[in-house]
C-alpha positions in Angstrom: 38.2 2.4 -13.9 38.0 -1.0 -12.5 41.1 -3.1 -12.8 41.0 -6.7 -14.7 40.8 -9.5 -12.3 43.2 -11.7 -14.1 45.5 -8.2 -13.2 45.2 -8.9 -9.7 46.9 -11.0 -6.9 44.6 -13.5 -5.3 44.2 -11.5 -2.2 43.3 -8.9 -4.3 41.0 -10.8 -6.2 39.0 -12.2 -3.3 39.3 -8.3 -1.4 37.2 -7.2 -4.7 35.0 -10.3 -4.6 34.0 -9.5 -1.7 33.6 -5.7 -2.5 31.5 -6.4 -5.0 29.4 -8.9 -3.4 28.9 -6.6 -0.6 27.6 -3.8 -3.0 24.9 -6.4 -4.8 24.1 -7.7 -1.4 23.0 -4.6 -0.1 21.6 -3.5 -3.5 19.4 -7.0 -3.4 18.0 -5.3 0.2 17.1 -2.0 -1.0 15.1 -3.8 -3.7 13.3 -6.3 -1.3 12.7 -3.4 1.1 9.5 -1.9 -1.2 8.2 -5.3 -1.7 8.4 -6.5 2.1 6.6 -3.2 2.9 3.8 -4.0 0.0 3.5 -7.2 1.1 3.0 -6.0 4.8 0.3 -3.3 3.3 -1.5 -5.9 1.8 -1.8 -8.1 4.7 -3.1 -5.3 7.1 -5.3 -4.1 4.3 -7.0 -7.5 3.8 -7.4 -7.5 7.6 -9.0 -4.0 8.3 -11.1 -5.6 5.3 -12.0 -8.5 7.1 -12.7 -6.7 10.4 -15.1 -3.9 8.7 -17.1 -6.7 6.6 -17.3 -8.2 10.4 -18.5 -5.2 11.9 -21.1 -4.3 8.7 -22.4 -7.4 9.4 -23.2 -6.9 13.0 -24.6 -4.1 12.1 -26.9 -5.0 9.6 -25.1 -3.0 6.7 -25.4 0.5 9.2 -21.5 1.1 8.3 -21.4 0.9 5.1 -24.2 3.0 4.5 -22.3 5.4 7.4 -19.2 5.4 5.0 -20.6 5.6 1.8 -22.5 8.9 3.2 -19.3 10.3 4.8 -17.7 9.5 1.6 -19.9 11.9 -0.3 -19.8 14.5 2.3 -15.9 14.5 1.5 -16.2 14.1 -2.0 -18.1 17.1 -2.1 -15.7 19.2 0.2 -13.3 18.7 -2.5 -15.4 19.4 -5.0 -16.0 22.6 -3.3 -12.2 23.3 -2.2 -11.3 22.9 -6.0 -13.7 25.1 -7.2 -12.4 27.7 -4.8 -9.2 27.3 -5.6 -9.8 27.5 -9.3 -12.0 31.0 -8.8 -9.4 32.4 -7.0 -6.9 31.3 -9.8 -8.7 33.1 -12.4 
């Protein structure tokens, strides 16, 4: 149980003040951690974007069409892992 402020001396008042700023301080940083991380995904994500639209056009469209087609071969190793999986379930 907390005890009132107006209870308090005012050293004791500005000790818990500062407590409790601490504590939302370091709450405020847990919460921006996540979002400085997102933000830092986004970024790299718009630049490996950037780069492969670069290299697909120097290419005249070869890597796309390369990852499309290794896109389907994995696709279809899942496809063929879950069926496994579910056989051997039953």
């Amino acid at each position: 149980m907390r005890t009132r402020s107006n209870d308090l001396s005012l050293p004791a008042q500005q000790a818990l003040f500062s407590d409790v700023s601490a504590e939302a301080e370091q709450a405020r940083r847990e919460l921006l951690g996540p979002c400085r991380s997102n933000a830092e995904l986004r970024r790299l994500q718009g630049a490996l974007e950037q780069g492969l639209d670069a290299i697909d056009a120097c290419s005249n469209g070869r890597l796309r069409k390369l990852v499309e087609q290794i896109g389907d071969e994995l696709a279809a190793l899942v496809d063929l892992v879950l069926e496994t999986s579910e056989e051997e379930s039953r």
